[in-house]
TIKOLTI-273277 format. One record per residue (C-alpha): x, y, z; residue in one letter. Coordinates in steps of 0.2 Angstrom, whole numbers, plus 5000, padded with zeros to 4 digits. Each point is the difference from the previous one (the first is absolute). Layout:
BEGIN
px_py_pz_type
X_Y_Z_A
...
END
This chain:
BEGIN
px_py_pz_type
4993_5024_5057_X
4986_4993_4996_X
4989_5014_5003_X
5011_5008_4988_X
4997_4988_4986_X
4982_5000_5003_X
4999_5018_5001_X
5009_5000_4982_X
4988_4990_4992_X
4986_5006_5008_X
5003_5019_4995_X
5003_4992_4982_X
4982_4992_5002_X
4991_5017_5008_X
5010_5010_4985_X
4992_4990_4985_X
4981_4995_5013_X
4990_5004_4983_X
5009_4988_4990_X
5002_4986_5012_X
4982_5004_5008_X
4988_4999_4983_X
5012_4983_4998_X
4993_4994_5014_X
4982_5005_4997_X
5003_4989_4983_X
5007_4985_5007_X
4988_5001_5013_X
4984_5000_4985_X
5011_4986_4992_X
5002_4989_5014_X
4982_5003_5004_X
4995_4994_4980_X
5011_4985_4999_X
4986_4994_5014_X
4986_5002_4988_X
5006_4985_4990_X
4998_4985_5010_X
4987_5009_5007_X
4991_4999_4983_X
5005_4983_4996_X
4991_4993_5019_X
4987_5009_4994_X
4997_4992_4983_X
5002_4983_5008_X
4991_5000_5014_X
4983_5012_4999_X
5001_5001_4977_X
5003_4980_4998_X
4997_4992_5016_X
4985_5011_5006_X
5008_5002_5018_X
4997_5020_5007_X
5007_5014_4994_X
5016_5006_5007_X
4999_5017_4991_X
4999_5018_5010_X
4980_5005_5001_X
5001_5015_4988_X
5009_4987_4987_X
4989_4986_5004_X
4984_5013_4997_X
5008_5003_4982_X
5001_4986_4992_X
4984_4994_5010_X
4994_5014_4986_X
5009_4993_4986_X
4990_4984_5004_X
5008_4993_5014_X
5010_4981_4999_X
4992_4995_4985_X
5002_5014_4990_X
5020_5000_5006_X
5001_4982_4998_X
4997_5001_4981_X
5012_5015_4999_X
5013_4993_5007_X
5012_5011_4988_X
4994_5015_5014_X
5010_4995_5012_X
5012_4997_4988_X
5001_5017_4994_X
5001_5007_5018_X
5016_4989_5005_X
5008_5007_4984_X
4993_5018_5006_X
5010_4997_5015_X
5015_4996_4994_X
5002_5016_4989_X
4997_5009_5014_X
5012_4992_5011_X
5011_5002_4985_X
4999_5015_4999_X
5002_5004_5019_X
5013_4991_5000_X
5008_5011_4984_X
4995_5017_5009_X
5009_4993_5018_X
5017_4996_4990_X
4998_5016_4994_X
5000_5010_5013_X
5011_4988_5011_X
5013_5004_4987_X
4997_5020_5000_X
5003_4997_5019_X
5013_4992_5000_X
5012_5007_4988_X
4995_5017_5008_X
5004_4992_5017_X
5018_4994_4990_X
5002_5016_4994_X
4999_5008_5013_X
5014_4987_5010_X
5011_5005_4987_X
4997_5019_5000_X
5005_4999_5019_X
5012_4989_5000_X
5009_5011_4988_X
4997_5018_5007_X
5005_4992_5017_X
5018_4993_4994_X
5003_5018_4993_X
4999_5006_5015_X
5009_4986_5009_X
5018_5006_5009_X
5015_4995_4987_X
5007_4988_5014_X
4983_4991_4998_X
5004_4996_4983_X
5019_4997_5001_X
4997_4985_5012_X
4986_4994_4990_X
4999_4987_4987_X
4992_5009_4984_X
4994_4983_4994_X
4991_4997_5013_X
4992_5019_5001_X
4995_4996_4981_X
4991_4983_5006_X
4990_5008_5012_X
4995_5013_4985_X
4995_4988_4989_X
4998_4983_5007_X
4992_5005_5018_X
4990_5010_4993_X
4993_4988_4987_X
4996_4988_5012_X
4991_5011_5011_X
4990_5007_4980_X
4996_4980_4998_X
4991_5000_5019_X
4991_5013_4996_X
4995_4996_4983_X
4996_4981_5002_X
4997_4996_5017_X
4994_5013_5013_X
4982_5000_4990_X
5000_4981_5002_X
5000_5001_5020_X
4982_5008_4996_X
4996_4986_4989_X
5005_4988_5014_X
4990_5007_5015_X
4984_5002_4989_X
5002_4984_4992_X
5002_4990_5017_X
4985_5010_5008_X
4988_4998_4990_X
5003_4982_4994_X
5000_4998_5020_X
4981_5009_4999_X
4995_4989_4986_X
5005_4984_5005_X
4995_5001_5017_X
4981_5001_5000_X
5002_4985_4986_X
5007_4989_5012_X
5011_5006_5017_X
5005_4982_5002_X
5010_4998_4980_X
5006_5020_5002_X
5009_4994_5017_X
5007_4985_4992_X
5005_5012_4984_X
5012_5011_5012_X
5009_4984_5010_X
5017_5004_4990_X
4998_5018_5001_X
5009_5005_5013_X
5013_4989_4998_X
5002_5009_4984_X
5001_5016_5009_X
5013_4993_5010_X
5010_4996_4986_X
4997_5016_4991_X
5006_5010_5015_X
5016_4988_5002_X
5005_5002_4979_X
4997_5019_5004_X
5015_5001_5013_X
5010_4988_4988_X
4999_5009_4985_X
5003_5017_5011_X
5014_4996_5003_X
5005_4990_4985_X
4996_5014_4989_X
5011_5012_5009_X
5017_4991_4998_X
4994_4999_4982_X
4997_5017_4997_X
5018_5006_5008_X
5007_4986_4989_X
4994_5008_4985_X
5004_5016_5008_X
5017_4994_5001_X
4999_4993_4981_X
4997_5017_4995_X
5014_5006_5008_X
5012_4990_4991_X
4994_5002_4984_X
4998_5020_5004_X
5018_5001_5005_X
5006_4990_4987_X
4993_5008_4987_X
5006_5017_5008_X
5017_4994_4999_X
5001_4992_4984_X
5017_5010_4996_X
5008_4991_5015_X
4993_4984_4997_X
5007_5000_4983_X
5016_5008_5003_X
5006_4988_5013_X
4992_4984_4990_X
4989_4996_5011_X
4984_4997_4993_X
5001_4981_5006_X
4999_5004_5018_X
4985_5012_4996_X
4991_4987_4993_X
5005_4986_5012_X
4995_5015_5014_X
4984_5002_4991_X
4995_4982_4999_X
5003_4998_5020_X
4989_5015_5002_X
4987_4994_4988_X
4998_4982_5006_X
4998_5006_5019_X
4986_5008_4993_X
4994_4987_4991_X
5001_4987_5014_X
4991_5014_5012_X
4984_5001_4988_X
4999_4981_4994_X
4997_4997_5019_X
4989_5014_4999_X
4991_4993_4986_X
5002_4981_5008_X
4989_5010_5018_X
4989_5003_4984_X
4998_4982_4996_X
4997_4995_5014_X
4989_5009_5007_X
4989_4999_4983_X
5001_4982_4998_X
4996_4997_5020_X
4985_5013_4999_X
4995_4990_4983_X
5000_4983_5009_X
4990_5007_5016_X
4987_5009_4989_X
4996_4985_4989_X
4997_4989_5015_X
4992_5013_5008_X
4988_5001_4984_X
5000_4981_4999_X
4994_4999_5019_X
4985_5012_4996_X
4994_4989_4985_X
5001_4985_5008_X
4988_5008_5016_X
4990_5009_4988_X
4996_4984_4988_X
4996_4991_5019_X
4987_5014_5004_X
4994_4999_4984_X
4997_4984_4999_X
4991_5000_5019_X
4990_5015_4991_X
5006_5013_5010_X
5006_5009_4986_X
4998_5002_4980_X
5007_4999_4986_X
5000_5020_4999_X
5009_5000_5018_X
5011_4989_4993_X
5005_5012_4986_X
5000_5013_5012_X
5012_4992_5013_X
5013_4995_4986_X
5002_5017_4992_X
4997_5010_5017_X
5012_4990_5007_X
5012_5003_4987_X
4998_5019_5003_X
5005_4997_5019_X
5012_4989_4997_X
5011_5012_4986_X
5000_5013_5010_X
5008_4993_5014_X
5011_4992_4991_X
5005_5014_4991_X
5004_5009_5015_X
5016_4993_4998_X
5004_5009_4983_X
4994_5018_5009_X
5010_4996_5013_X
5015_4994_4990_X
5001_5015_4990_X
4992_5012_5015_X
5019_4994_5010_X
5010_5005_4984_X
4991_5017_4998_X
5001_5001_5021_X
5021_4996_4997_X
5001_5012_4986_X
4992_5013_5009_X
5010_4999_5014_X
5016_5000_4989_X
4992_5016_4993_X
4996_5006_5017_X
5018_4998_5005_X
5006_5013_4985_X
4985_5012_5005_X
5006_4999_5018_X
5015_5006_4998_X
5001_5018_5005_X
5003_5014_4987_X
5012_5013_5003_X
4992_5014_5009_X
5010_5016_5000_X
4995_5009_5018_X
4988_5011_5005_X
5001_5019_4992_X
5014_4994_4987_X
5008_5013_4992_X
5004_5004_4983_X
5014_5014_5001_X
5013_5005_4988_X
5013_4989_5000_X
5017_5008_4993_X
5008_5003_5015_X
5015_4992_5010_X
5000_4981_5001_X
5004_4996_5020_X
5003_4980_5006_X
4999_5001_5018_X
5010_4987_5009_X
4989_4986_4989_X
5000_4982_5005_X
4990_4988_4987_X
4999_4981_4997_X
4991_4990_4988_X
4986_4988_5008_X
5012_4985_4998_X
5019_5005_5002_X
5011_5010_5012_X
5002_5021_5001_X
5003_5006_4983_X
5003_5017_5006_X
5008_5006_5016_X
4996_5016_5008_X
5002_5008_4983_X
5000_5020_4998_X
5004_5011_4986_X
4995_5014_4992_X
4997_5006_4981_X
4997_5017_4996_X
4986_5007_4989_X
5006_4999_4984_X
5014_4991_5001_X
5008_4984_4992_X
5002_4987_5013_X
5009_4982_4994_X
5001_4985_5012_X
5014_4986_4999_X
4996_4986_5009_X
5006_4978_4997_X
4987_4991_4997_X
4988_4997_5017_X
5005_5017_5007_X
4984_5006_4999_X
5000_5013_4984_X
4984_4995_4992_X
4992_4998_5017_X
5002_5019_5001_X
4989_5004_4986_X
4987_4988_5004_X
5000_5011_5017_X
4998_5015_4990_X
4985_4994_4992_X
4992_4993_5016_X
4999_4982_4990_X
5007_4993_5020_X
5001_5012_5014_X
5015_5001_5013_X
5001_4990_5018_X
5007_5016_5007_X
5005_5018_4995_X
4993_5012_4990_X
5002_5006_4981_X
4992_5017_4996_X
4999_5010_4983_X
5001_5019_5000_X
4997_4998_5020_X
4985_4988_4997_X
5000_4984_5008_X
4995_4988_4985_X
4989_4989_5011_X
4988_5016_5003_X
5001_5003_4978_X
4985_4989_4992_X
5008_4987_4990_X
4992_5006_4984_X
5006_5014_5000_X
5019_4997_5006_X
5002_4984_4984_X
4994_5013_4990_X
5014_5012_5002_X
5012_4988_5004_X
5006_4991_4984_X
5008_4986_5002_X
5010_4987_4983_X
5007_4984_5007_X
5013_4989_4993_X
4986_4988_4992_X
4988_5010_4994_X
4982_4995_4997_X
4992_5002_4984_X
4982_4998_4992_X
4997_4987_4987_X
4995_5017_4986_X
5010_5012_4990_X
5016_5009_5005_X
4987_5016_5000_X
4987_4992_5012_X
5014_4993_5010_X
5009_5019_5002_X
4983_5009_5001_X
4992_4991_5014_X
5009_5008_5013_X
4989_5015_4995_X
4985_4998_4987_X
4998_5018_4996_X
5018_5004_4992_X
5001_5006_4984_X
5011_4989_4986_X
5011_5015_5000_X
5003_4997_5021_X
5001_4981_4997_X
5014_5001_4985_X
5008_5015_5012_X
5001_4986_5015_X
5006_4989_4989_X
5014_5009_4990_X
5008_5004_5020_X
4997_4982_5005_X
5012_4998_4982_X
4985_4987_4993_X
4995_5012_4987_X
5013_4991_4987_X
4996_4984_5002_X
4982_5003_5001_X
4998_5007_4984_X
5011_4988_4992_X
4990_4986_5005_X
4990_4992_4985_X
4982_5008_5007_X
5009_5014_5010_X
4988_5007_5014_X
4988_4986_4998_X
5013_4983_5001_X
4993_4990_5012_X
5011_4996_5013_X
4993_4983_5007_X
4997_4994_5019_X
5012_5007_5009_X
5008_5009_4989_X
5007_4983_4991_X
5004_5006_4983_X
5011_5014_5009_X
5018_4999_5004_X
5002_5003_5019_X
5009_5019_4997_X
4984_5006_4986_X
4990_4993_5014_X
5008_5010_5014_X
4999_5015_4989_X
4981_5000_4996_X
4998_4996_5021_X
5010_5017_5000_X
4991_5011_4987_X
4983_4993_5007_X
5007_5007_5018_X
5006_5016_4991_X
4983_5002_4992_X
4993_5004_5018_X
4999_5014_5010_X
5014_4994_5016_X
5007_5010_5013_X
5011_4986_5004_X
5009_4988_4987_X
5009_4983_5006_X
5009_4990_4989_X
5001_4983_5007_X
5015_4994_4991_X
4990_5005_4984_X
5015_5000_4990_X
5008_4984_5002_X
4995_4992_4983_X
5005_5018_4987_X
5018_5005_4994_X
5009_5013_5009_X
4999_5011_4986_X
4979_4998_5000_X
5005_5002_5021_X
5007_5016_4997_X
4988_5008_4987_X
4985_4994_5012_X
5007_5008_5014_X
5003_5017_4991_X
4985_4999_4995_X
4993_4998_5017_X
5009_5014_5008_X
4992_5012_4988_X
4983_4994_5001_X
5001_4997_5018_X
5008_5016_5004_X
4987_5004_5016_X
4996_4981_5004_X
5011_4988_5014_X
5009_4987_4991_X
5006_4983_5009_X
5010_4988_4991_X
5004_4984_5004_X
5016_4991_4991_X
5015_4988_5001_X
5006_5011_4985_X
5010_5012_5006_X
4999_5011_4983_X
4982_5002_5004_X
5001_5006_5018_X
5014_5010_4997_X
4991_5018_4993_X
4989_4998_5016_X
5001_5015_5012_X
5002_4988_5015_X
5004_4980_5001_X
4994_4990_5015_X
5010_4985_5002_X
4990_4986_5010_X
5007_4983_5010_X
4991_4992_5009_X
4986_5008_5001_X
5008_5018_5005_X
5007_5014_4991_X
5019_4996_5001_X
5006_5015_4990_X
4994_5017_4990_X
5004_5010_4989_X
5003_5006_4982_X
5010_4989_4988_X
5017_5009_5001_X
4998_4998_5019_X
4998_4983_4999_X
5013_4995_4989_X
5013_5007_5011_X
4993_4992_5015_X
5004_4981_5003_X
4983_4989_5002_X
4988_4992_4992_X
4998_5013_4986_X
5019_5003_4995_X
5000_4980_4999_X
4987_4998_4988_X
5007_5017_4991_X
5017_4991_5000_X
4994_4984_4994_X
4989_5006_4986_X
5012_5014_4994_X
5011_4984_4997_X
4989_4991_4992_X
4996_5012_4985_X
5021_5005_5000_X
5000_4982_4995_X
4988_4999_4988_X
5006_5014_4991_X
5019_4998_5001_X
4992_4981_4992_X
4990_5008_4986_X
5016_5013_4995_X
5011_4984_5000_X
4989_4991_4986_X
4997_5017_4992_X
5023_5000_4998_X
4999_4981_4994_X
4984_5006_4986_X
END
C-alpha cells in the first residue's frame, strides 16, 4: 500500500521533473542569498567599524581591497546597503519564479489526477458503481485531489528549503564556534520526535475527516437528487436534521484536526524560543569572555533562526505531506479497482440472431439467487415480453444482456455467440436498452435525444422522436427543440421523459431493443401508438419488453412468465389468458379494473 502511494506521487513528480527541478534550483539560490545578509551585517561590525579581520571570501576581499579597502567602505556604508537591498530583489524574485513553476506543477500534477480518475471510473464495472456512494466518488475528484494540488504547490519545495537551510547554517555556525552550534541543536531532536509523533496523529486524524466529508457529500448529493421525494412526502425537516448530523461529525473531526494544529505550533513555538533564548544567553557569555564578537553574535541569532524554522516547520510539511499521503491513497483505492476487460480475441460479430439463456443462475453481490437455472429462447426478429412480480428477476435479465453483471453459471449466447467472448463495446452498442427511470442530461430535448448518436441528421432525430410519440409535445413546448430539460430531466413529467429515453434509443443503430418497463409512466393510448410504431421501424430487430401492463405485452409474439426466478409459463396472449396462472390472474384482475372504471365514467355520463 504504501509503495502504491508513494509510487503515485512519485510518478506525478518524475511527470512534471522540469517544473519541480528549476524550483528547486531557485529555492536552493534563495536559501543560499538569505545567508548573505547577516553575513554582511558581521561584516560591517566587526572588520568596517571595529577593525577586526575580514570575514569576506578572497576574491571579495581583493575587490573592495581595490575600492580602498576598510576605510574607503567604512565611509560608504550605504554600499553594503545597497547590496542587502540587491539581495532581497533577487530572493524576491526567485522566490516569484519558484511559485510559478511550483504552480504550473502542480495543477498539471492535479489535472492529471482528475483526468484519470475520470477515464478510469468510465471504465469501471456498473456493480462498482451501484455499491458505491457517488458523494464520496465526487470527494475524492475534487477534495483528494486538492489536497494532494496544495502538497505540491506549497509544501514539497519547502522540504528543499529545509535541508539546505539546516546544512548550511550547520557549515556556518560550526567553524564560528563548535561549542554554541552543540548547544543550538539540544531541542532538536526532541522536535524531531514530536514532529514524527504529530505526523502519525494527524494521519490518522485526517482520514476519518476526509470520509466524513465524504460522507457529507453524500447526503447533500442524494438529497439534492431526490428533491421530488423529499418534497413530496414533507420531509425536508429530517433532511436537514440528517444534514446537520453529518455536517457536525465533520466538524468535530477537523476541529480536532485543527486542535493537533495547535498544539503542535504552539509547543514547537515555545521550544524554538527557548531554544533561541538558550543560544543568546551562551553567545552573550562567550562574548563577554571574548571568545566571540559582536558579528558572531549577529550571525548566531539569525543563523540559528534559519536552523531553527526549518525544523520547526517540518511539522507543517508533514502535516500537510499526511493529508496529501491519505488523499492519495483514497485516490489510489479508485484507480485500484480493476476496469472491465473483455477477453482475449473479443469479438464483434453481428448480433441479430436468436437470443439463448442457458440454464442461467445469477445473484447480486449482496442477496440470494435472483435467477434459477433460467433457459429460454427468442427468435431473431421476434417480439419477446416478460411478466414477472416484483423481485422475480425481469430487469436482472436485461442488465445480463448488456453484460452490466455476468451470471454465477450458465450461459447466454446471441446468434450462437457467447456474449462473454463479444467486446463489450461493441455488444452496448447494438443492444439498446430504455429503463423505467431514465436518465437524462441537464441540455435541450435535442441534445438529450441526439446523444445517443452525434452524427444524426435533424430529420433522423424528429423521425425518432415522432415514433417515440414526443414529437407533439416537443414542439409545443415554449422553445421547442431547444427547452432545456434540467438535471435529470426535472422540468419533464416522468411519461415525456420515458419517451425522449425512447426516441434517443430509437435514434441508434440496435439489433436488440429492451424496454425495461419503459412505459409505465405514458397512457395506453401513447402505449399503443408507441408500440405500433415500434413494430414498423423495428421490423428486422429483436424486441423484449418488459411490463406489469398486460396491454403492452399482449401484441408480443411470445410472453415469458417468470416466478421465482424461472420461466413458469410461455406463450402468446390468447394462450395465456386461457390458461390458469400467474398471467390469466393479473389479466383477470386488470380486465376488471378498467370494466369498472368505465361502467363508473358511463354512469356519470347518464346522471350529466
Amino acid at each position: 500500500m504504501k509503495k502504491r502511494k508513494h509510487h503515485l506521487m512519485w510518478t506525478l513528480i518524475k511527470e512534471n521533473a522540469r517544473y519541480f527541478l528549476g524550483a528547486a534550483l531557485l529555492t536552493v539560490i534563495s536559501v543560499l542569498l538569505g545567508f548573505f545578509t547577516p553575513a554582511i551585517l558581521a561584516e560591517v561590525l566587526d572588520n568596517y567599524l571595529q577593525g577586526m579581520p575580514s570575514r569576506l571570501p578572497g576574491f571579495v576581499a581583493n575587490w573592495v581591497n581595490s575600492l580602498g579597502g576598510r576605510e574607503f567602505m567604512r565611509a560608504n556604508l550605504w554600499i553594503p546597503g545597497v547590496a542587502i537591498v540587491a539581495i532581497s530583489v533577487v530572493s524576491g524574485a526567485c522566490n516569484f519564479l519558484k511559485g510559478r513553476l511550483t504552480a504550473i506543477g502542480s495543477e498539471r500534477s492535479a489535472r492529471r489526477l482528475r483526468n484519470d480518475l475520470y477515464s478510469h471510473l468510465q471504465e469501471l464495472s456498473f456493480s462498482y458503481h451501484s455499491k458505491t456512494p457517488t458523494g464520496d466518488l465526487v470527494q475524492r475528484c475534487t477534495q483528494d485531489v486538492d489536497t494532494a494540488r496544495r502538497f505540491f504547490a506549497m509544501q514539497l519545495l519547502n522540504i528543499v528549503d529545509a535541508l539546505m537551510m539546516v546544512g548550511i547554517a550547520l557549515a556556518l555556525l560550526i567553524p564560528i564556534s563548535l561549542k554554541i552550534t552543540m548547544i543550538s541543536l539540544m531541542i532538536m531532536p526532541l522536535l524531531f520526535l514530536f514532529a514524527w509523533q504529530f505526523f502519525k496523529l494527524v494521519v490518522k486524524a485526517y482520514r476519518t475527516a476526509d470520509e466524513a466529508e465524504g460522507h457529507m457529500t453524500t447526503v447533500m448529493q442524494e438529497n439534492l437528487t431526490g428533491v421530488r421525494v423529499v418534497r413530496a412526502f414533507g420531509q425536508a425537516q429530517r433532511e436537514i436534521e440528517k444534514f446537520d448530523k453529518a455536517a457536525g461529525d465533520t466538524r468535530d473531526k477537523f476541529i480536532k484536526l485543527s486542535w493537533l494544529d495547535a498544539i503542535y505550533w504552539s509547543t514547537g513555538d515555545l521550544m524554538g524560543m527557548v531554544q533561541t533564548l538558550l543560544t543568546l544567553v551562551f553567545c552573550l557569555m562567550e562574548a563577554r569572555a571574548g571568545r566571540i564578537s559582536v558579528g558572531d553574535i549577529v550571525v548566531f541569532t539569525s543563523y540559528i533562526g534559519m536552523l531553527l524554522w526549518p525544523v520547526r516547520n517540518l511539522g507543517r510539511i508533514l502535516s500537510q505531506g499526511g493529508r496529501a499521503m491519505v488523499s492519495l491513497n483514497r485516490i489510489d483505492e479508485v484507480l485500484r479497482q480493476k476496469p472491465e476487460q473483455d477477453t482475449e480475441g473479443a469479438i464483434t460479430p453481428p448480433l441479430s440472431g436468436d437470443i439463448v439463456f442457458e440454464n442461467v443462475n445469477f445473484q447480486y453481490d449482496e442477496g440470494g439467487e435472483v435467477l434459477r437455472d433460467l433457459s429460454f429462447t427468442i427468435r431473431s426478429g421476434q417480439t419477446a415480453a416478460i411478466l414477472g412480480a416484483t423481485g422475480s428477476g425481469k430487469s436482472s435479465i436485461a442488465l445480463l444482456l448488456q453484460r452490466l453483471y455476468a451470471p454465477q453459471s450458465g450461459r447466454i449466447t446471441i446468434g450462437g455467440h457467447d456474449i462473454n467472448q463479444v467486446a463489450r463495446k461493441h455488444l452496448r452498442s447494438r443492444v439498446g436498452l430504455v429503463l423505467q427511470e431514465p436518465f437524462l442530461y441537464s441540455k435541450t430535448i435535442y441534445d438529450n435525444i441526439r446523444i445517443a448518436a452525434p452524427d444524426a441528421t435533424r430529420a433522423m432525430v424528429e423521425e425518432a422522436a415522432q415514433d417515440a410519440q414526443a414529437l407533439e409535445f416537443i414542439e409545443e413546448s415554449e422553445k421547442g427543440w431547444e427547452t432545456m430539460v434540467g438535471e435529470r430531466g426535472v422540468t419533464l413529467s416522468g411519461g415525456q421523459k420515458q419517451r425522449v429515453a425512447i426516441a434517443r434509443t430509437l435514434l441508434k443503430d440496435n439489433d436488440i431493443l429492451i424496454f425495461d418497463d419503459s412505459l409505465s409512466a405514458v397512457d395506453t393510448t401513447t402505449d399503443a401508438r408507441i408500440r405500433e410504431a415500434l413494430a414498423r421501424r423495428s421490423e428486422n430487430v429483436t424486441t423484449i419488453i418488459i411490463s406489469h401492463r398486460i396491454l403492452t405485452l399482449s401484441q408480443a409474439d411470445v410472453i415469458f412468465v417468470l416466478e421465482d426466478g424461472r420461466i413458469k409459463d410461455a406463450g402468446n396472449h390468447s394462450e395465456l389468458i386461457n390458461r390458469p396462472g400467474l398471467y390469466q390472474r393479473i389479466h383477470q384482475i386488470q380486465s376488471g379494473l378498467a370494466d369498472e372504471l368505465q361502467a363508473h365514467t358511463s354512469q356519470e355520463q347518464i346522471n350529466e
